[in-house]
Every structure is written in C-alpha cells, then in structure tokens.
N, C-alpha and C positions, 0 to 999 in steps of 0.2 A: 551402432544401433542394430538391433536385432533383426531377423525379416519376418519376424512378426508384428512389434511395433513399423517396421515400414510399410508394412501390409496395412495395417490401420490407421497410419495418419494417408495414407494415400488412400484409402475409402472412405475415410471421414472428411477426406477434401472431395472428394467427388459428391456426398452427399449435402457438403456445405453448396455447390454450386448450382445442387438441381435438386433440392429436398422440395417436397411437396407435401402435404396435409394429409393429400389421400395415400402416398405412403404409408400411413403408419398404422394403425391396426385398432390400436386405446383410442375412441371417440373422446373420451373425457382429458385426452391429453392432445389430441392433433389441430386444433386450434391454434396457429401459427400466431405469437404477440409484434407487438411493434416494438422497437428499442434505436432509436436514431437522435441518441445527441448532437445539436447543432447550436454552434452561438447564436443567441437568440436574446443577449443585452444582461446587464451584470445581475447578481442579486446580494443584498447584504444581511449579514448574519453576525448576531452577538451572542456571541460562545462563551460559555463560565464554566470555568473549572473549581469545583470548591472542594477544598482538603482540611479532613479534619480529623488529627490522629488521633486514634481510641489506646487508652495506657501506654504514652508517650516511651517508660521508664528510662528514663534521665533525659538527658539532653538530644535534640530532634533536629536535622534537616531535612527539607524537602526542596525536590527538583521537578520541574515543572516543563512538558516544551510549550515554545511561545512558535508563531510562526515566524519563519526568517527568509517564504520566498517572495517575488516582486516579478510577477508572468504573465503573459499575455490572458489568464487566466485566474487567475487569482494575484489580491493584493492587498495591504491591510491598510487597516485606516486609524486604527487607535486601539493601543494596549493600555488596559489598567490595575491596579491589584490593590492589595490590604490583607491586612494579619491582624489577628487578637493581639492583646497587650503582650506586651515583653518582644513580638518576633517581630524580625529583622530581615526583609526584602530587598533583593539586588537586582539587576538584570546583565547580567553575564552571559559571554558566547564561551564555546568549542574553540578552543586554540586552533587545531587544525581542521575541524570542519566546517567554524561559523555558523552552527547551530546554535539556535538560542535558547536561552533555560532560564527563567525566572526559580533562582535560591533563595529559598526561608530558614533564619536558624533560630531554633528556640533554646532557652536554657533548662537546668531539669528542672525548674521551680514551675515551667508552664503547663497547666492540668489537663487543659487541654488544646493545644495548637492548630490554627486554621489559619487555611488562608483563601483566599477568594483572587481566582485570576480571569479577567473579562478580556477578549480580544473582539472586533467588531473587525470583520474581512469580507472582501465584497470575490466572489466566484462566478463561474460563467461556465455551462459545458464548451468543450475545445471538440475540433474534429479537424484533421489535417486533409486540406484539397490539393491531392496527387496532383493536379495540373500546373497550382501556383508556384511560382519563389518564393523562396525565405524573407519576410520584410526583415528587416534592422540589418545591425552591420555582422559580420559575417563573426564567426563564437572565435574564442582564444584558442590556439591547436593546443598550450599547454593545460588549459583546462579541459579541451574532448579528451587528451590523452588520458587525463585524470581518472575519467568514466572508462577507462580500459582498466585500468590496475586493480589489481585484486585488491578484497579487505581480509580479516580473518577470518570472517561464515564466506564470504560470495570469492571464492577462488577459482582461477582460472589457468592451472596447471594441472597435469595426472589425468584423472579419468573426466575430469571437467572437459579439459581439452581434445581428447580422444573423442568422448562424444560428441562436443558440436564441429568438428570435425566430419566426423560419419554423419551427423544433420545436413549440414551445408554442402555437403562433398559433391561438385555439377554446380550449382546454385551459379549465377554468371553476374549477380548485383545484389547491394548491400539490403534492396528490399526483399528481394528473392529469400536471402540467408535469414533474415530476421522471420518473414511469413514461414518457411521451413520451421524452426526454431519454438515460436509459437504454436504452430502448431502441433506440432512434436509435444510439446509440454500440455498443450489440450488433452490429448489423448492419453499421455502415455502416464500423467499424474491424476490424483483423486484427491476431491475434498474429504479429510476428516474431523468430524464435528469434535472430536472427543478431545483432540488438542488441545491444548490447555493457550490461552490468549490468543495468538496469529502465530505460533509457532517460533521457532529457534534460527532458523534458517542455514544450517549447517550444509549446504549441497553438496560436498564433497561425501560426506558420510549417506548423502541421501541417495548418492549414484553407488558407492560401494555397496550399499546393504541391499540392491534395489528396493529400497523402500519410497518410493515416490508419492507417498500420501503425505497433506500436512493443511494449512492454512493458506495466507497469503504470502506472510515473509516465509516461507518456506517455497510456494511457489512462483510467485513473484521472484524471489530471487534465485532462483534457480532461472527460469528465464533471462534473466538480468546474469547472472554469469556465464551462460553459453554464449549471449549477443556475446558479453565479450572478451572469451575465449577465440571468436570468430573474427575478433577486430573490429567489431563495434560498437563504440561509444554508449552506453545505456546503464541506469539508475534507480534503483525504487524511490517512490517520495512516498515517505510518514504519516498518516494523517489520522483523521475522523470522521465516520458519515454523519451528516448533521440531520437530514430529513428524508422522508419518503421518496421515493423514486417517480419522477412523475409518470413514466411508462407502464407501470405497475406490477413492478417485480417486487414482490417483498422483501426478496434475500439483499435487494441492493440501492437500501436505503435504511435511514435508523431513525430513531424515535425519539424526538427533539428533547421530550421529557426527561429522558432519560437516557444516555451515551454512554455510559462508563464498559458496555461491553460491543461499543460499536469502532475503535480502533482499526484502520486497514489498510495496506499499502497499495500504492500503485507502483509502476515503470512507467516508463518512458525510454526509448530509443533515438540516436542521432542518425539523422538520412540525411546526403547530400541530395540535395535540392527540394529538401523537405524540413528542414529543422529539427526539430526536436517534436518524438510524435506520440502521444499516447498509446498506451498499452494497458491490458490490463486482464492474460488469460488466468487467475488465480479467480477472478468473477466468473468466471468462464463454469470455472469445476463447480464453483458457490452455487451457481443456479443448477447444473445440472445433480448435483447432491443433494439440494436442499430446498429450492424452490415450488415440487410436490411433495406430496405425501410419498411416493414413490422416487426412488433413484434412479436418473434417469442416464443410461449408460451408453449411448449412442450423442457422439456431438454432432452428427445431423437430425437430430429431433427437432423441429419445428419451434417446441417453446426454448430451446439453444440458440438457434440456427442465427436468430436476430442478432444477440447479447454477442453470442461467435463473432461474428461479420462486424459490429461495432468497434468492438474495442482492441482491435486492431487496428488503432489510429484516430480513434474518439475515446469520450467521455462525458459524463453527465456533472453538472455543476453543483452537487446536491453535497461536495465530499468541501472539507479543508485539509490543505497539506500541514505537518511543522516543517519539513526539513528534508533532504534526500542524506543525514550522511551515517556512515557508520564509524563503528569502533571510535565511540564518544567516550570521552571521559570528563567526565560532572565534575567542576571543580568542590576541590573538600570532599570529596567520596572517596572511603575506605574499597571500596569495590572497585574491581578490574574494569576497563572499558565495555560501554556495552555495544554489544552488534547492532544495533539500533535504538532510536528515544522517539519513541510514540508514545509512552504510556508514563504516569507519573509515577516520580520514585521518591523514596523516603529512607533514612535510616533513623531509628531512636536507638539509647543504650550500645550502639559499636553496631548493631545486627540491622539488614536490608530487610524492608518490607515488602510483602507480593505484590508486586505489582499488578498480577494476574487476579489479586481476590481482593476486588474496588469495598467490599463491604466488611472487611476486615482490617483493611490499608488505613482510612476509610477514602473513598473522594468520589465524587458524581461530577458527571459533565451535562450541561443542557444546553441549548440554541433556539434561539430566536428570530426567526425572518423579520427584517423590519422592512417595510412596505414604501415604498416612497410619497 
C-alpha cells in the first residue's frame, strides 16, 4: 500500500469517528442522514422476471437465477413459472456451485419466446451484535475453507496477496484485518457510472493497472478477495434491489416498477464469534458518487459517514439475493463459465445475448410487497 493511500484511509478513519456537520463548509450538503438497519420482522416480496426474446433467429435458450439461499435473513416461500407454447421449462442447479437456474428452450419455429418467472421471498434487514455468539451449530471448516479459495475474477495470489498483506500488516484479529481491508477499499476505489452492468470484476488486473474504479462486482469483489488473501472466509451474494430505501437514500434502493437495471452484489465476511457478517463498501462509493448532484470525495462527509459505519456489519432488507457462487456454468451453454449469475441470459441462433441491454435482450423485473 502506498503512504499515500495510508495516509488517507488513516484520515478517513479519523473522520469516520468524529465527523461533525459543522465540519463541512456546503450547507446544502452538511446535513448528517440516518442509515441504521436493524431487524425489525420479515417482509415478503413477489418478484417476476418476464423474458421475452425479440428476433429469436433459430432456436432459443434462456437461463434465469432463482434464488437458492435459506438465512437468517432471507428465505423463500414459492417459486413459479410459464412459457409461451412450444417452450420447455426445467429447474436445474450449478453442479459445483448449487446455484439455481430456471432453463427455457425454444425451437426455431417459436416467434416469439417468453417466459415469466415469479419467486415470492420473505427478507429482513441483518445487522451483527459484536457482543452476542453465533446462534446454530457451529459452519463446516470444509466449507469456510471454500470461502478462502480463489475463483477465476476473485484471486488470491500475486499482487492480491501483496496488498492485503501490506492492509492487515499489525492488525492483531480477524475483525481488525477485515475493518482495515474495508476500509482500504473505501477510500482507495471509486464508483463509475459508465460501467456497463455491475462490472466484470477482474481484481487482479484491477490492482495491476491501478485502476480501482468500477461497480459492485468489481468492488465487492475486490474486497471479498483481500479478506481472503488475508485468511478470511468471505463472499459476494448476487442479487437485486427490490424497493426504495426506507432511510432515504436513493442510490440504495430500486423501483419496484421497474428492476431490470437494479442488479447488485453484496459480501459478507466470516468472524469467529460473529458468524457470518454483512458487508457491503461498494454502497459505500455508490452514495458517495451518486447520491448528490455533486461527487462527494471525502468518506467523512456527513451524508457517508452513516451508510460507512453501517454496512460494515448491517444491511437493509429492501435487496434479494440469488446465489453467492462463481465461475457457473449454465447447463447446455455454448458459453464459458460465467464469473457470476445475477442477471438473465439467453442464447438464440449459437450467439449469447447482452445481458447488460434488458431492452434489447429483452426481459423486466418487477416486485411486489405483499402486506400481511
């Protein structure tokens, strides 16, 4: 790490601990927000996915994520689907990662192919209390190992290892190394809007080229491979934001009408004697990029300072996950595996459609609160 990035994740923690309003100088921006997810009782949401390819030319599959986790935080209650005449619906996992993927294959005779995928999942914001134990029985050490191994984007050798290395280096406990780490990725990454989807998430090239700007799988997992380069268990989960934020950030909530470009990952880290604990600095840069009118380049700014301090170890129940896993491969896909499955895919005619261009592809997501 440089001792200039040390120089400012060590002032940007000092301001994280004693920012103040009258600090800052913009009236129209020193107005400190609230941002404190807490469980606070479930809520349930019926999520549709509807795909409907525009000029098939020939014969059409499409892969769909379903969700496949079961958390003290999220959990599903019923999945359903349907297709136009001729297509043919499976529900298929990920051989090695247990991701689940609802498969539709059409023949070329189908003009136009759709499918409608409904999942009903009940969510809850999470926030980890430093003081309790882990409730349940205690995780598989074959499985935390799992969360150490590298995929093909989230590596953890070369300059991965070098740097969280020089992050943690002193650090004396596994929280110590992880708040280091995050915070480190606060400062020293930027959101860029111009990314095309949540980005590619290639870290290794992102620390050769210092180019540290990107989305969430780009920086999500970049945090997620330092933890662990450093020996700590940690994962991005896949998901989608489903509605408004009840704190009232805009950047970090979506528009139930309409999702198809609300896709976004989280982390998560393992702590002994904390479990498994939300993360989630890629929000972090979100609000400070995008949340005013103005780029706000100081992670002690006031409208940060909250969202900062949160989500190191909370989160807001407004999101669904599908999946934490990578390097998936979609059964009957001519295409290489992919570094992640958040988003729908398709192939017609031998060739992959963008996933990244929902109105070309074509498919919309919407959600529904249902009220008890």
């Amino acid at each position: 790490m440089s001792s200039l990035n040390r120089r400012r994740l060590l002032q940007s923690t000092a301001l994280l601990a004693g920012a103040s309003p009258l600090a800052f100088s913009s009236p129209a921006l020193a107005q400190e927000r609230r941002f404190e997810p807490k469980p606070e009782g479930w809520r349930t949401f019926e999520v549709t996915t509807t795909v409907t390819l525009k000029d098939p030319k020939g014969a059409a599959t499409v892969w769909l994520p379903v969700p496949s986790l079961d958390t003290p935080w999220q959990r599903t209650q019923d999945t359903a689907w349907s297709a136009s005449s001729g297509g043919e619906l499976q529900l298929a996992a990920d051989g090695d990662t247990g991701a689940r993927v609802l498969v539709g294959r059409f023949g070329a005779d189908a003009s136009q192919p759709t499918i409608v995928l409904t999942n009903r999942v009940q969510t809850q914001n999470r926030a980890v209390d430093w003081s309790a134990r882990p409730v349940g029985p205690a995780p598989d050490p074959a499985d935390l190992h799992r969360w150490i191994e590298p995929s093909t984007l989230i590596t953890t050798d070369g300059i991965v290892k070098k740097v969280a290395n020089q992050i943690v280096s002193g650090a004396r406990t596994d929280r110590e190394k992880v708040q280091r780490i995050y915070d480190w990725v606060v400062v020293s990454t930027y959101r860029e809007p111009k990314v095309r989807g949540c980005g590619v998430g290639d870290i290794k090239t992102m620390l050769e080229t210092n180019n540290l700007s990107g989305k969430c799988a780009d920086i999500n997992a970049l945090f997620v491979g330092l933890c662990r380069a450093a020996g700590i268990p940690a994962r991005d989960i896949y998901g989608v934001r489903l509605v408004p934020s009840a704190f009232g950030y805009k950047e970090l909530g979506g528009n139930p009408a309409s999702l198809k470009g609300a896709q976004h990952c989280r982390a998560e880290v393992y702590l002994k004697g904390s479990g498994w604990v939300a993360m989630d600095p890629a929000d972090v840069t979100k609000v400070m990029r995008q949340e005013t009118a103005e780029w706000i380049k100081d992670a002690g700014h006031p409208i940060v300072v909250p969202v900062r301090k949160a989500l190191f170890g909370s989160w807001e129940g407004n999101w669904m996950g599908y999946n934490s896993a990578s390097d998936v491969k979609l059964p009957g896909s001519r295409q290489a595996k992919l570094g992640f499955f958040m988003y729908p895919q398709a192939e017609t005619g031998g060739a992959a459609r963008d996933p990244y261009d929902p109105d070309s592809f074509a498919y919309q997501i919407t959600a529904r609160e249902i009220k008890a």
